[in-house]
C-alpha positions in Angstrom: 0.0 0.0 0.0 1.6 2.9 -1.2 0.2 6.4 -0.5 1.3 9.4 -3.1 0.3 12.4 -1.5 -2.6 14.9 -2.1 -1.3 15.4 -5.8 1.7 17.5 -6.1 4.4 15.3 -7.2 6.9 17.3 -4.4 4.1 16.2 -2.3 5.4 12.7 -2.8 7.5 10.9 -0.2 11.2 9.5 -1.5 9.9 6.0 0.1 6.6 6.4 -2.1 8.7 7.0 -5.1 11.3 4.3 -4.0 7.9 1.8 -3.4 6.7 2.3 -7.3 9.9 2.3 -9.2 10.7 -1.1 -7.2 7.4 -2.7 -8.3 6.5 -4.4 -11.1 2.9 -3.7 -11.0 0.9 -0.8 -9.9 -2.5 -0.8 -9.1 -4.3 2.1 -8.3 -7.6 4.4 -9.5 -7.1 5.6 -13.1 -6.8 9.4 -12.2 -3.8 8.5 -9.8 -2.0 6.2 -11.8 -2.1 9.2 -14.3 -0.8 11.6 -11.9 2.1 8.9 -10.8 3.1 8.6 -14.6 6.5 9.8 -14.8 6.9 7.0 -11.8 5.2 4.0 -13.6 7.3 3.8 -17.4 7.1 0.2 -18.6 5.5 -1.3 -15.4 2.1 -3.3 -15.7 -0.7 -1.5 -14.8 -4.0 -2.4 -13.5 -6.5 0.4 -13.4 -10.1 0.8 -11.8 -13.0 3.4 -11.8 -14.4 5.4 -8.9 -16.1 2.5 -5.9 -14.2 -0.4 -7.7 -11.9 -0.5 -3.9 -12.6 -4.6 -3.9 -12.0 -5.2 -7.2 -8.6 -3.3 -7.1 -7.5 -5.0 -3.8 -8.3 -8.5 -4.9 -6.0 -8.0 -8.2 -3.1 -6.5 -6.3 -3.4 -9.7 -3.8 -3.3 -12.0 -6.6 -0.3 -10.7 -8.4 1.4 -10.2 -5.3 0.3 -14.1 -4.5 1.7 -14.8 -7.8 5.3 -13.4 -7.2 4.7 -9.8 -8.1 6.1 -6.9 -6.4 2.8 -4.6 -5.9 1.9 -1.3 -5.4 -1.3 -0.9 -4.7 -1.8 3.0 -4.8 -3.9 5.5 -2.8 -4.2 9.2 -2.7 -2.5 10.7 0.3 -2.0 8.2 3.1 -3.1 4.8 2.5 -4.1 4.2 6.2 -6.3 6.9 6.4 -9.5 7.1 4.2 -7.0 4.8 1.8 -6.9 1.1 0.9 -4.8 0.0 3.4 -7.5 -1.7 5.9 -9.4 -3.0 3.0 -6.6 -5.1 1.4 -5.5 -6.5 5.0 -9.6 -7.2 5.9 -9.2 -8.8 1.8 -6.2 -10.6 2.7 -7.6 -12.4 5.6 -10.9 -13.2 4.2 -9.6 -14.4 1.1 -6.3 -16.2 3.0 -3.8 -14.7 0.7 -0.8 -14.6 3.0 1.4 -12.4 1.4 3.9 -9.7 2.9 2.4 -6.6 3.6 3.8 -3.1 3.7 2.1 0.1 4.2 3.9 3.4 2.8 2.4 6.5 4.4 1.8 9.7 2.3 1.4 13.6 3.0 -2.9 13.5 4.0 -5.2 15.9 2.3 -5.5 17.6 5.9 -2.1 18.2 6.7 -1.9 19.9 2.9 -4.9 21.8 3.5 -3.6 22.7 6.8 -0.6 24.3 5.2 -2.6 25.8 2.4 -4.3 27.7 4.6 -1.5 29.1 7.0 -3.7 27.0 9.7 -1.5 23.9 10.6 -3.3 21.6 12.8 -0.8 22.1 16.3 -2.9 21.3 18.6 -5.8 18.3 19.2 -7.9 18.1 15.7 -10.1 15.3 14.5 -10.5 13.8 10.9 -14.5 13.2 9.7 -15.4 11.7 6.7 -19.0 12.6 5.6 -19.3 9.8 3.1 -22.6 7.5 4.7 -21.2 4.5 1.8 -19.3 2.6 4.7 -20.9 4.5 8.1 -24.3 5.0 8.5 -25.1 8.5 8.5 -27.0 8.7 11.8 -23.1 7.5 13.6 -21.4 10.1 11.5 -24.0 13.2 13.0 -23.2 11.7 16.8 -19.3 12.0 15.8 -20.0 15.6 14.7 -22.1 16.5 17.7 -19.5 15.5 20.0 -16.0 16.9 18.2 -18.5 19.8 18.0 -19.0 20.2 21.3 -15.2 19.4 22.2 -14.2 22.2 20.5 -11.7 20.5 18.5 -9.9 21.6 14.9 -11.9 19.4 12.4 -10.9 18.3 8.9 -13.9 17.3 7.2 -13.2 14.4 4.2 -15.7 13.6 1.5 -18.1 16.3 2.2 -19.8 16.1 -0.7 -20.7 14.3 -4.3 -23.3 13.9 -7.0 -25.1 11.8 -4.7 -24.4 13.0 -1.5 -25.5 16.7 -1.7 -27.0 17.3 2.0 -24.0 15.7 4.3 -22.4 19.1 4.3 -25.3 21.4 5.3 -26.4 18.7 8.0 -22.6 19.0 9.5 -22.9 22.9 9.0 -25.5 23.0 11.2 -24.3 20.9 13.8 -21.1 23.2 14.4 -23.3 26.0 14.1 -25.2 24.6 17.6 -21.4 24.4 19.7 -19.6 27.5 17.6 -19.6 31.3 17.1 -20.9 32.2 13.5 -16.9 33.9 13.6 -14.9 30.3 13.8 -12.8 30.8 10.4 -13.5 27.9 8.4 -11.4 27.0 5.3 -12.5 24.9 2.0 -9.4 23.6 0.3 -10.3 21.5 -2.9 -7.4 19.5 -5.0 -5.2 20.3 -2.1 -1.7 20.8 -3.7 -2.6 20.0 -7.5 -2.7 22.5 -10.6 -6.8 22.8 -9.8 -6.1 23.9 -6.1 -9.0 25.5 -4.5 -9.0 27.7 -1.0 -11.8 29.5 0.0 -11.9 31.1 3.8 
């Protein structure tokens, strides 16, 4: 598992870089296989579409189980929001024992953080909005309480063609525990050419 950063190829850790080039397969979502292209050259690739996680983990597993040496790709860190848990959960369930190694990246948060001149020094908490794997009823209650803890929040996944509502909902609930002056910052394509900061 082999995490790549928000985007920005100086974003991209040495060991990340070191990870690829050593593979001889990468597997990863087709926009960040493109954005790891200088990285990739002649090696195999096996490329997905958006909420095809499964599917990606189960081919990375069977070419590692074959003898490959695998990247399997993620956006920023692989253990957070990333497909690190799912291909160890995969691993198990399918009983592919193969070596695994899991090659953190720069997070979206921590490049938002700095892209606003707002770096996250003290306690902060890290909420996806996404309802596909939580329902959304837990992820309100986890709102409500970092809410009322007064905590830094990075929000992931706050909104898609589908989801439209998740971010107005968690809107509200800070707007119960927090003045209507807590600065509030909107970074989108943290540290790639389409960067995005509103305040």
């Amino acid at each position: 598992m082999v995490g790549i950063g928000p985007g920005d190829p100086d974003q991209r850790t040495r060991r990340a870089e070191k990870a690829i080039t050593e593979s001889n397969v990468v597997v990863g979502y087709t926009p960040y296989l493109d954005s790891i292209a200088d990285l990739i050259g002649e090696r195999r690739t096996i490329a997905s579409g958006m909420r095809q996680e499964v599917e990606r983990c189960r081919a990375a597993l069977q070419c590692a189980a074959g003898g490959d040496v695998v990247s399997l790709i993620s956006s920023g860190d692989p253990g957070i929001y990333g497909m690190a848990g799912l291909a160890i959960e995969l691993a198990a369930e399918d009983g592919v024992a193969v070596p695994i190694e899991i090659v953190p990246g720069v997070t979206a948060a921590g490049a938002a953080a700095a892209a606003l001149g707002a770096p996250l020094m003290l306690d902060f908490a890290v909420i996806s909005l996404s309802d596909l794997l939580v329902p959304w009823q837990q992820i309100c209650e986890r709102l409500k309480a970092v809410a009322a803890a007064d905590l830094t929040v990075a929000l992931y996944n706050p909104r898609s063609k589908r989801r439209v509502r998740q971010l107005e909902e968690a809107v509200a609930i800070f707007s119960k525990h927090r003045p209507g002056t807590t600065p509030v910052g909107v970074v989108t394509a943290a540290s790639s050419p389409d960067e995005s900061i509103v305040v």
